[in-house]
C-alpha positions in Angstrom: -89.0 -109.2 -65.4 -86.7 -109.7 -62.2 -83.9 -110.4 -64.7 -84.8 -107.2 -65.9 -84.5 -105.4 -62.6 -81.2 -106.7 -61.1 -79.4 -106.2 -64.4 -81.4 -102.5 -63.5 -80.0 -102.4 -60.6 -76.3 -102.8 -61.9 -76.1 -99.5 -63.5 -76.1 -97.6 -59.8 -73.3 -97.4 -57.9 -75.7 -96.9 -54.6 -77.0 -100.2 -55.3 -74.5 -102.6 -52.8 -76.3 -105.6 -53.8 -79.5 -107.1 -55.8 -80.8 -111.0 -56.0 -84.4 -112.6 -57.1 -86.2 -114.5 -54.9 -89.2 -116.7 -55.2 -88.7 -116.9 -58.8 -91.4 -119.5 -59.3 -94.5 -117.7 -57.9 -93.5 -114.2 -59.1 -90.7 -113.8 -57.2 -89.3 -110.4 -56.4 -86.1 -108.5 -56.5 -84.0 -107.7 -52.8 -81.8 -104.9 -53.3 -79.5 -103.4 -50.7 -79.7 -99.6 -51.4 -77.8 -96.9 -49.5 -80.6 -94.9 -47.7 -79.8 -91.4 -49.7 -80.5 -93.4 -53.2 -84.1 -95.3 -52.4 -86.6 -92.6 -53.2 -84.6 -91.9 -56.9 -83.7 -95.4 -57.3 -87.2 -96.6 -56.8 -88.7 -93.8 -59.5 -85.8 -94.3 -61.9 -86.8 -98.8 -61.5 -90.1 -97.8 -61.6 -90.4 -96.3 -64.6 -88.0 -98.2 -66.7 -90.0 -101.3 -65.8 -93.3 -99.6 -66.9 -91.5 -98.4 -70.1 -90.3 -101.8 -70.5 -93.4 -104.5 -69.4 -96.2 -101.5 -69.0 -96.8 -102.9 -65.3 -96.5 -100.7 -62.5 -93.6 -101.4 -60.5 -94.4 -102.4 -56.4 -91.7 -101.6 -54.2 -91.7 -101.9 -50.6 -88.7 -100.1 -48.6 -87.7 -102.3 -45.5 -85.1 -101.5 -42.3 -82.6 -104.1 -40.9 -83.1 -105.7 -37.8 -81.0 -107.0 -35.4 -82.2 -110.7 -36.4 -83.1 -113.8 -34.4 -81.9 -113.9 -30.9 -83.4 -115.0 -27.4 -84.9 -112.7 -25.4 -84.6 -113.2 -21.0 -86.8 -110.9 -20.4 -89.9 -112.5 -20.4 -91.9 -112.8 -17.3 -94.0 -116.5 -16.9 -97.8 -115.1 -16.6 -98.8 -119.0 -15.7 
């Protein structure tokens, strides 16, 4: 099934990139979508998987952040 939706995934030229992850436990698909594609990119994957595996398709849509980094500007409440 996630085999199914990267090679999915290579058919759109909005898609910049598409991996598994956690393969063992169920895993899931990342893909790095530019923002004008997700909504029609998620319908078109979402049907073609229940066409495919009649499961409905789960997809979560998730922002960049700036990552890990210190923050200074904590006060010490002690």
């Amino acid at each position: 099934e996630l085999d199914f939706l990267v090679d999915f995934s290579k058919k759109y030229d909005e898609v910049i990139g598409a991996r598994m992850m956690g393969g063992g436990f169920g895993g899931c698909t990342i893909n790095i979508i530019h923002r004008d594609a997700v909504a029609s990119f998620v319908k078109e994957a979402s049907k073609a998987y229940f066409e495919k595996f009649n499961i409905k398709l789960t997809a979560f849509e998730a922002m960049p952040s700036e990552g890990t980094r210190i923050n200074y500007n904590i006060k010490n409440s002690l």
